[in-house]
C-alpha positions as CSV (number, residue, x, y, z in Angstrom):
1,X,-21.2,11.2,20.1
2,X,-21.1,7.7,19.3
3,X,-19.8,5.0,21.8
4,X,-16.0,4.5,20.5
5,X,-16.1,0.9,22.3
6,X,-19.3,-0.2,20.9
7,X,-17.5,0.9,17.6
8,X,-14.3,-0.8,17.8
9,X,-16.7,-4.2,18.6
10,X,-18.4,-3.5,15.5
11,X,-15.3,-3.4,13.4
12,X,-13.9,-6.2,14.9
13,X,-17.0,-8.5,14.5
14,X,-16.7,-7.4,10.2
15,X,-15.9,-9.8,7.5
16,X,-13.2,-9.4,4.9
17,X,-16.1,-9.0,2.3
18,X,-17.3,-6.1,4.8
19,X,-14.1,-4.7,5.6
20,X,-13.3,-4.3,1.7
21,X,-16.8,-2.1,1.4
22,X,-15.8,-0.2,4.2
23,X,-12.7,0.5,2.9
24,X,-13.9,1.6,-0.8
25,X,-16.6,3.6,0.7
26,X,-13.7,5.4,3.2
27,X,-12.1,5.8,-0.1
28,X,-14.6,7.5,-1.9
29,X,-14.5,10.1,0.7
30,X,-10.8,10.9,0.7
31,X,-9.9,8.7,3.7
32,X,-7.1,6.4,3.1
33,X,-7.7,4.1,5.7
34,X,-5.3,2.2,7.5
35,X,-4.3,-1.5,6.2
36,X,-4.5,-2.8,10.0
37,X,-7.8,-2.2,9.4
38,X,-8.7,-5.0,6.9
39,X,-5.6,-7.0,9.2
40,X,-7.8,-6.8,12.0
41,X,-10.9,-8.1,10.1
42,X,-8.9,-10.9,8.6
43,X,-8.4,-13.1,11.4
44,X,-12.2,-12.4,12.8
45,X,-13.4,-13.7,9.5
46,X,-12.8,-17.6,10.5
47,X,-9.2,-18.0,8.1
48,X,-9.8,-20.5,5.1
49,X,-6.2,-21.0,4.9
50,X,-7.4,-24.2,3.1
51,X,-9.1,-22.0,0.6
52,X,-8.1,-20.9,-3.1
53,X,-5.0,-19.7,-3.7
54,X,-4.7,-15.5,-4.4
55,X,-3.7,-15.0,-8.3
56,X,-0.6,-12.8,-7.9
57,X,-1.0,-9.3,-8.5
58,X,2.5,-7.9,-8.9
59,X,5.9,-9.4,-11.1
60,X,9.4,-9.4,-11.5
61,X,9.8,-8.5,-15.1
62,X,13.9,-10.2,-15.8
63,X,15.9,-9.9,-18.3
64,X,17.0,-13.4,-18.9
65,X,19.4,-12.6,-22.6
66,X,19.7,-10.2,-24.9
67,X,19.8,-11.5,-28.0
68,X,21.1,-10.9,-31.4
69,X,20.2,-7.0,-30.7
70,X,21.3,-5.6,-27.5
71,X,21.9,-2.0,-29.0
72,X,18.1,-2.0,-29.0
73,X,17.7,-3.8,-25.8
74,X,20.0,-1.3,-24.3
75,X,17.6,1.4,-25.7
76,X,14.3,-0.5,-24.3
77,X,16.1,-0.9,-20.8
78,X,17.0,2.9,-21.1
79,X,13.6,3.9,-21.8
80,X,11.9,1.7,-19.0
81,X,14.3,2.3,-16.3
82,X,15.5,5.5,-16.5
83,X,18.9,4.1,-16.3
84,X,21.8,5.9,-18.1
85,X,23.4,4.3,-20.4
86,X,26.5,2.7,-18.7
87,X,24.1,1.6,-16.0
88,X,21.5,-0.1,-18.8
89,X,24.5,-1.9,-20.4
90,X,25.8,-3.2,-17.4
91,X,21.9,-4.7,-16.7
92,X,21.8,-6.1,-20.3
93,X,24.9,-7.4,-20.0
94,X,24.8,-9.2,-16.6
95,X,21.4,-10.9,-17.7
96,X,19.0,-12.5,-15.3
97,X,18.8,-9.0,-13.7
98,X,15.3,-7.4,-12.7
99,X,14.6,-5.0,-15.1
100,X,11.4,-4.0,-12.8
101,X,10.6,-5.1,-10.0
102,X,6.1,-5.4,-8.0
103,X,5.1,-4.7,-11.4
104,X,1.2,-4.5,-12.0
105,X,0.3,-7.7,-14.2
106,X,-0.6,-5.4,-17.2
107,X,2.1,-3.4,-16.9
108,X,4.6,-6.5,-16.9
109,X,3.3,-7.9,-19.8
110,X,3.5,-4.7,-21.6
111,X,7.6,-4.5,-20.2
112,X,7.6,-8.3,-21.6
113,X,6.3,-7.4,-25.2
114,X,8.6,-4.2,-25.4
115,X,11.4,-5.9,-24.3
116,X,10.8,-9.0,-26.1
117,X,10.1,-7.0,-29.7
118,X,13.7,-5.3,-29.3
119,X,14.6,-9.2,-29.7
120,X,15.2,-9.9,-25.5
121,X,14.5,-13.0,-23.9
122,X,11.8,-12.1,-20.6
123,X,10.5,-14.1,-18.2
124,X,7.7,-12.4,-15.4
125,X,8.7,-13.9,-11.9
């Protein structure tokens, strides 16, 4: 049986880079492994807090206007949201509301361009 203390010093002692393999390889094998895991390795790594900022990952698609069409934005809302129709009129109506919110990038831009051909004004927060 492996020395659980010599373990936990070898975990702590991982880089981020290291931590992220370890973490795709658990992965691979059906272990979703705890995110305090990589937390722990963060600090240990030496923090470049001066470094390059992180390109953000997840958006705010908003509705800022409907436009000349809002029947059809009504629809697009509808359709994304799941919203019935009282509720997606309301949202239309209101504007600057969140249509979706911790959107993946691709999937916001693809929100945008639905939302946008139905004749909507979007902006990705």
């Amino acid at each position: 049986m492996a020395d659980v203390a010599k373990l936990a010093e070898e975990l702590l002692g991982l880089t981020i880079l290291e931590a992220k393999e370890l973490n795709d390889i658990l992965e691979e094998k059906g272990i979703k492994p705890a995110a305090a895991a990589v937390a722990v390795a963060g600090p240990a790594a030496g923090g470049d807090a001066g470094g390059a900022a992180e390109e953000k990952d997840e958006f705010d698609v908003i509705l800022v206007a409907a436009g000349d069409k809002k029947i059809n934005v009504i629809k697009e809302v509808r359709a994304i949201t799941g919203l019935g129709l009282k509720e997606a009129k309301e949202l239309v109506e209101a504007g600057g509301k969140a249509v979706k919110e911790g959107a993946a990038k691709a999937e916001a831009e693809e929100l945008k361009g639905k939302l946008e051909a139905a004749g909507a004004t979007v902006e990705l927060k």
